[in-house]
C-alpha positions as CSV (number, residue, x, y, z in Angstrom):
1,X,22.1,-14.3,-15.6
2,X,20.3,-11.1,-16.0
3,X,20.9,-7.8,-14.9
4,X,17.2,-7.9,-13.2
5,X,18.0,-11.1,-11.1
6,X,21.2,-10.2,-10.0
7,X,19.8,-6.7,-8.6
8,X,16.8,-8.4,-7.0
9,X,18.9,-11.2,-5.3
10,X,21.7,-8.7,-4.2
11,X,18.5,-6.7,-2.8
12,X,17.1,-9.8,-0.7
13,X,14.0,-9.1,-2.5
14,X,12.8,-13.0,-2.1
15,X,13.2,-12.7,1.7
16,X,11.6,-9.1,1.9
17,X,8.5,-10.7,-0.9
18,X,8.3,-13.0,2.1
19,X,7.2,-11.1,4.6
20,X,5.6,-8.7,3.1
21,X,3.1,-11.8,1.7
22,X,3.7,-12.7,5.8
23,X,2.1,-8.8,7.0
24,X,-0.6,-9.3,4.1
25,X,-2.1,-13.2,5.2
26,X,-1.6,-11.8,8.9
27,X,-4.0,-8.4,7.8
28,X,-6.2,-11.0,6.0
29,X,-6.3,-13.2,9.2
30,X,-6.9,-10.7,11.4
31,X,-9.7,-8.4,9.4
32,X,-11.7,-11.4,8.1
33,X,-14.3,-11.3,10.7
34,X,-16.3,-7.9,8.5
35,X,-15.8,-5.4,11.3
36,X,-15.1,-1.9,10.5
37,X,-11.8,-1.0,9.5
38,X,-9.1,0.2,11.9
39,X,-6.5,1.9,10.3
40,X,-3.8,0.9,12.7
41,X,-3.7,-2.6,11.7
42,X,-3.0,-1.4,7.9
43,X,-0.6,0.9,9.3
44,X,1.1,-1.8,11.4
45,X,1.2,-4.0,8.3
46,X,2.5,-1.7,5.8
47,X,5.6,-0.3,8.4
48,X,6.0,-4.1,8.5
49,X,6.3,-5.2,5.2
50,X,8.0,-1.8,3.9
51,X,10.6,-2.2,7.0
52,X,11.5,-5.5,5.7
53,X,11.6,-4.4,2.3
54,X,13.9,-1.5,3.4
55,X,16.8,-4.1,3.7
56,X,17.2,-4.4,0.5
57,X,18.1,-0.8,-0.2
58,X,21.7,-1.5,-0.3
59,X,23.8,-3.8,-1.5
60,X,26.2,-6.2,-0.3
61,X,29.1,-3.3,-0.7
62,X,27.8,-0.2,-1.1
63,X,31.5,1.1,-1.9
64,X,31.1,-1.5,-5.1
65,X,27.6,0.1,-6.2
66,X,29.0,3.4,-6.0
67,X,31.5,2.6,-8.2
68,X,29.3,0.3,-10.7
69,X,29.4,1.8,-14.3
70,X,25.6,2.2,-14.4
71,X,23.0,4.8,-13.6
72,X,21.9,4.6,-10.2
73,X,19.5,7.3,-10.4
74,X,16.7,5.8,-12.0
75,X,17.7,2.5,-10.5
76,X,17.1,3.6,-7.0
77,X,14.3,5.8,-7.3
78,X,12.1,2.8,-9.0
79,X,13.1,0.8,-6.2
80,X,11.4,2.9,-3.7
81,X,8.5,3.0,-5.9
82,X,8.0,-0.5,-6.4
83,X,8.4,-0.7,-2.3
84,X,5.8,1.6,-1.6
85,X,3.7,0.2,-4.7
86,X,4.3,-3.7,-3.2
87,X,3.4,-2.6,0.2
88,X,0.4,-0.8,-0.5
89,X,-0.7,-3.2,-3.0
90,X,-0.3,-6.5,-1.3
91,X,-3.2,-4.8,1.7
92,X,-5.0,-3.8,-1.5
93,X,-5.1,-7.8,-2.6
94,X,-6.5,-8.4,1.0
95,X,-9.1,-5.7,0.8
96,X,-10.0,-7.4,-3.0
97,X,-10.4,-10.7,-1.2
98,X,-12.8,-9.4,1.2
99,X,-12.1,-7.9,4.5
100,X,-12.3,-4.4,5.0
101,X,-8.6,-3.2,6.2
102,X,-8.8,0.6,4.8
103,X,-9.7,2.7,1.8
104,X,-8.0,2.6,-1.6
105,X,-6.7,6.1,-1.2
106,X,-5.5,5.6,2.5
107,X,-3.5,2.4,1.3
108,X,-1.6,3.9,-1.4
109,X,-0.9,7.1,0.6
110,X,0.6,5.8,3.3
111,X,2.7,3.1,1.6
112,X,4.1,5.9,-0.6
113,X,4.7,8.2,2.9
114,X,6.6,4.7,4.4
115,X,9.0,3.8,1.4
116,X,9.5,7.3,1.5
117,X,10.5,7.2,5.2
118,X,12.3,4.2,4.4
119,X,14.4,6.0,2.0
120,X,15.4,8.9,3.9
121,X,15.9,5.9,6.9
122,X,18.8,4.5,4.0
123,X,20.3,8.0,3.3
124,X,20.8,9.0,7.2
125,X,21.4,5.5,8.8
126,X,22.3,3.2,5.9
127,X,20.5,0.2,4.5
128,X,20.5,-1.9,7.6
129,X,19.2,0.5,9.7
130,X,16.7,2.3,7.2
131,X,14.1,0.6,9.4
132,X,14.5,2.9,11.6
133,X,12.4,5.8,10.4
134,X,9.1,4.1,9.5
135,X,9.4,2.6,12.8
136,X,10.0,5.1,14.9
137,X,7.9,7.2,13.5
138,X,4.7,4.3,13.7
139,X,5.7,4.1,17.7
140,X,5.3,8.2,17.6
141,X,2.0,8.2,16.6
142,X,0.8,5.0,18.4
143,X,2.4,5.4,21.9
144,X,2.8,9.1,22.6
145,X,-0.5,11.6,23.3
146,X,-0.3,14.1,20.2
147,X,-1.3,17.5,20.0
148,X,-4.8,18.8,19.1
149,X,-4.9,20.6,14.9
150,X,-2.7,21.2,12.4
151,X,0.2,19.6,14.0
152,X,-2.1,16.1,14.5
153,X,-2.6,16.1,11.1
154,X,1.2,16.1,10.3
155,X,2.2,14.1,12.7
156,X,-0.6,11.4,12.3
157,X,-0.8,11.5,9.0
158,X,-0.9,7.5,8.5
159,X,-3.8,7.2,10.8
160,X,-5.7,10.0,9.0
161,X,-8.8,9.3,6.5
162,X,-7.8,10.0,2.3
163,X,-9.5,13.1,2.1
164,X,-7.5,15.0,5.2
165,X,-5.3,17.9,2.9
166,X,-2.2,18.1,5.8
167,X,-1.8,14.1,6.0
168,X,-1.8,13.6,2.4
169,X,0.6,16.0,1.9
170,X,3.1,14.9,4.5
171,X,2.7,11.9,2.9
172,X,3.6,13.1,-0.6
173,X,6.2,15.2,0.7
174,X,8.2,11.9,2.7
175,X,7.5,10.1,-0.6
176,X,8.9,12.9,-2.7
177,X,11.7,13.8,-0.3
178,X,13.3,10.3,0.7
179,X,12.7,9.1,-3.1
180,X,14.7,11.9,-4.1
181,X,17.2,11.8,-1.6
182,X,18.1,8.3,-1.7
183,X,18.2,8.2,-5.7
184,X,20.7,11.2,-5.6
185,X,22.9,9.9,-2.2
186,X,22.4,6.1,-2.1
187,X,22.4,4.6,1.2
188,X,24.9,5.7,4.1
189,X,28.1,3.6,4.8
């Protein structure tokens, strides 16, 4: 068996593909009916699909993976990518099919701002609990008035169009930050 299976099955990645193609046919499901876009259902869908894909940012012993006699680095880092990169782009196969669920840009940005999230979630909490972050802070911006400005921007950056300078770069800077982070670190014990 390959290197490349192994990984993927000791990552749950079939169960995480699973409900990530779940979020995507319940987007679809949901947006078909040509209104305008709302940008909280994308954002509801993407913390959903990259929570479950945060599972699978440890192994079964991390105390084994840390001890493996390859480079984790790399390794880890594409993984976030390709979460972000699934995420985003399984909304982005829904929105080629027809309904209306968000812009490209807006897509892409915020699945790169929740892998991140989910990342940083892995390095503080571990693996299991790497939901955390992209949950919590999705409950932030949904449930809890938020100031007026600058601060709005930062904090609400997921619900915020492409072209807004302070969302997109919170989002790049969660992206660049928990990629880092958890390529370096690895997930908590």
């Amino acid at each position: 068996m390959r290197w490349l299976v192994l990984y993927a099955r000791s990552r749950q990645v079939p169960a995480s593909a699973a409900a990530v193609l779940a979020a995507a046919l319940a987007v679809w499901f949901l947006a078909r009916d040509g209104g305008p876009a709302d940008p909280r259902l994308a954002v509801l869908a993407l913390t959903a699909a990259v929570t479950a894909a945060s599972v699978g940012l440890g192994g079964q012993d991390v105390a084994l993976d840390r001890t493996a006699a390859v480079r984790w680095v790399p390794r880890r880092a594409v993984h976030v990518l390709l979460v972000g990169a699934v995420a985003a782009g399984s909304l982005l196969a829904v929105r080629a099919a027809g309904p209306d669920v968000g812009s490209a840009g807006l897509l892409l940005r915020n699945g790169a701002g929740m892998a991140g999230l989910a990342a940083a979630g892995a390095v503080l909490c571990g693996a299991a609990y790497a939901w955390t972050l992209p949950l919590g802070w999705l409950a932030l911006v949904m449930f809890t008035p938020l100031p007026s400005g600058w601060a709005a921007e930062v904090l609400a950056w997921m619900l915020r169009p492409p072209e807004a300078a302070a969302a997109t770069g919170t989002a790049l800077a969660l992206a660049v930050a928990g990629t880092a982070a958890y390529a370096a670190v690895g997930p908590r014990r």
